[in-house]
C-alpha positions as CSV (number, residue, x, y, z in Angstrom):
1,X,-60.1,59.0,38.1
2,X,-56.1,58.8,38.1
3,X,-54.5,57.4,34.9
4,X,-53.1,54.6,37.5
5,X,-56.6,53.7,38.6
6,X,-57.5,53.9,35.0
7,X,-55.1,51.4,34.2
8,X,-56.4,49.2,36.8
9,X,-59.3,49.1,35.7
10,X,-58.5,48.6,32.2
11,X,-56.5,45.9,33.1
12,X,-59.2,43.7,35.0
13,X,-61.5,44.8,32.4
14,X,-59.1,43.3,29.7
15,X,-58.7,40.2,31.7
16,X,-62.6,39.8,32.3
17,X,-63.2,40.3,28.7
18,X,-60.6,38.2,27.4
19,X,-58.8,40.9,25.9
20,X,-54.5,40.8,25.4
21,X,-53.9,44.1,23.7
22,X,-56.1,47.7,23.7
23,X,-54.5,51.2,23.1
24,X,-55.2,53.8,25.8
25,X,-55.0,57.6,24.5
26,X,-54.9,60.8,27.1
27,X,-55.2,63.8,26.0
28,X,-53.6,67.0,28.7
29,X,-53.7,70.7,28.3
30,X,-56.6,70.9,25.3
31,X,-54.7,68.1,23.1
32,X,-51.3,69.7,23.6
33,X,-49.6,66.9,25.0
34,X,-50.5,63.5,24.2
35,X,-49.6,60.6,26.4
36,X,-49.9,56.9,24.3
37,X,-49.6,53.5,26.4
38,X,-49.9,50.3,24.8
39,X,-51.1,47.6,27.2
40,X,-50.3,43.7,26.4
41,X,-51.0,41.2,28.1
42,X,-50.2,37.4,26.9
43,X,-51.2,34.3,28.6
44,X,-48.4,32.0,29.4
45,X,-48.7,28.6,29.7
46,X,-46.3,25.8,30.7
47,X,-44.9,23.2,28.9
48,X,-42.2,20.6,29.6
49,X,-41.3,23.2,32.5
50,X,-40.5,25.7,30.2
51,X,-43.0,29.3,29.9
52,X,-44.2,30.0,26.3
53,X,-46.6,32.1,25.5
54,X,-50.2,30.7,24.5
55,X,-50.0,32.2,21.3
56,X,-46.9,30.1,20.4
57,X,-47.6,26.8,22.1
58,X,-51.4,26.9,20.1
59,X,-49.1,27.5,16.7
60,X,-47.1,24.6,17.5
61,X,-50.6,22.4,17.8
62,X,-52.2,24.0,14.6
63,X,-49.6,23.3,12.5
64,X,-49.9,20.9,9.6
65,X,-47.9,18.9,8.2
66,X,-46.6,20.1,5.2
67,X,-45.6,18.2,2.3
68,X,-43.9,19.7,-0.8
69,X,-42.3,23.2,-1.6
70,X,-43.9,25.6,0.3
71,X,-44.0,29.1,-1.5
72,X,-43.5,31.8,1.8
73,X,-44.3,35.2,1.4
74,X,-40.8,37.3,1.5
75,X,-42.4,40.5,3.6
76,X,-44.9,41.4,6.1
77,X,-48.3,42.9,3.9
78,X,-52.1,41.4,2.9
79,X,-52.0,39.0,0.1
80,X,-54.2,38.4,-2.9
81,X,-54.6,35.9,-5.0
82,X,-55.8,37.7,-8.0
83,X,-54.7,40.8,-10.2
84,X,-57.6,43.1,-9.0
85,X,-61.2,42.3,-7.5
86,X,-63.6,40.2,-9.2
87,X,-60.6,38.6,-11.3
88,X,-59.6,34.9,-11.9
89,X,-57.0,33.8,-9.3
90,X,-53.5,33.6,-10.2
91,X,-53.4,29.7,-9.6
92,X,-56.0,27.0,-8.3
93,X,-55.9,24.0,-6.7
94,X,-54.3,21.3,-9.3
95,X,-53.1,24.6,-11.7
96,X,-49.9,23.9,-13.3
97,X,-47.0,26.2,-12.3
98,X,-43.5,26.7,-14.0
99,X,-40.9,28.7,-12.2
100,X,-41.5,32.7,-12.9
101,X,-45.1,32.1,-12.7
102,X,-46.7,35.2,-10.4
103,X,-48.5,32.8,-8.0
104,X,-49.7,36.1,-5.5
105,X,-49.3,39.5,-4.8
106,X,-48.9,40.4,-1.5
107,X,-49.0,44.0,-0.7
108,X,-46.6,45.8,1.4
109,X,-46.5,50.0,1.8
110,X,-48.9,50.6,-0.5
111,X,-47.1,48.7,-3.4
112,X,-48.0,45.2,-4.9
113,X,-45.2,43.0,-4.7
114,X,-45.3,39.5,-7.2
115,X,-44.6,36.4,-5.9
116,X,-43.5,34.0,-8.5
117,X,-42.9,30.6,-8.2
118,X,-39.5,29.2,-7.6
119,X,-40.4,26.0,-8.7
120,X,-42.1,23.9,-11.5
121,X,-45.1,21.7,-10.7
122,X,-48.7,21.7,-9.6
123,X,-50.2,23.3,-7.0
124,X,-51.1,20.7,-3.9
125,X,-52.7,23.5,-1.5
126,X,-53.5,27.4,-0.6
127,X,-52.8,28.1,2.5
128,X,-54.0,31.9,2.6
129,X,-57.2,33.7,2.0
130,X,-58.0,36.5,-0.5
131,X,-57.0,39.8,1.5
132,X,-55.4,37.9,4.0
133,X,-52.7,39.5,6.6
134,X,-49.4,37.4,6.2
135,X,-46.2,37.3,8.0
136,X,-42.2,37.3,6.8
137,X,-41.9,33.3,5.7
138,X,-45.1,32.5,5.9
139,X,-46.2,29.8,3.6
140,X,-48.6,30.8,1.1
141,X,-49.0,28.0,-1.7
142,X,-47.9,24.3,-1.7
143,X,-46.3,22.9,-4.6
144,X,-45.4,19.6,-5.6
């Protein structure tokens, strides 16, 4: 089979399946040269005329409203809520915080970054799970 028939077939597989991203790997000449291609696919949907992907326009629904100071996470990494596994939490729900308080840790490059509270009050909400992946300015803990 030719990589574009491959592709092809990939492709309506992907779309049968429901699938938007799958990494297809080729190896030529016993693994001497290697040929990567990243496939994506996002839906697009319209809104108000306008095309935005699915992914966004579902964000924009999903969103709640948020009330209070909202903590974000400063980097891309997996957050935890705890100093190591099996641990209490760093803060619970209706916990009192005072500015400098480590709140998280959110781990980026193999290094455990704190986040500390910018901010003195009590903690309204948690907006991540344990081990979660979390995003640049992603709100992680409401604080009022």
């Amino acid at each position: 089979m030719s990589l574009r028939a491959t592709i092809k077939s990939l492709s309506k597989t992907m779309d049968d399946m429901g699938i938007t991203e799958i990494d297809f790997d080729r190896r030529y000449l016993f693994g001497l040269i290697n040929k990567r291609i990243h496939l994506s696919k996002q839906s697009v949907v319209a809104a108000s005329g306008v095309l935005e992907p699915a992914s966004a326009v579902a964000a924009q629904e999903a969103k709640p409203e948020i009330t209070g100071h909202a903590l974000k996470s400063p980097m891309v990494g997996v957050v935890y809520l705890a100093g190591e596994p099996g641990a209490a939490p760093f803060v619970k729900v209706g916990s009192t915080v005072h500015a400098g308080d480590t709140v998280a840790l959110v781990e980026a490059m193999k290094t455990f970054n704190p986040i500390k509270s910018d901010v003195d009050g009590r903690v309204k909400k948690i907006l991540v799970a344990d081990g979660a992946a979390v995003e640049f300015d992603q709100p992680l803990v409401i604080i009022e």
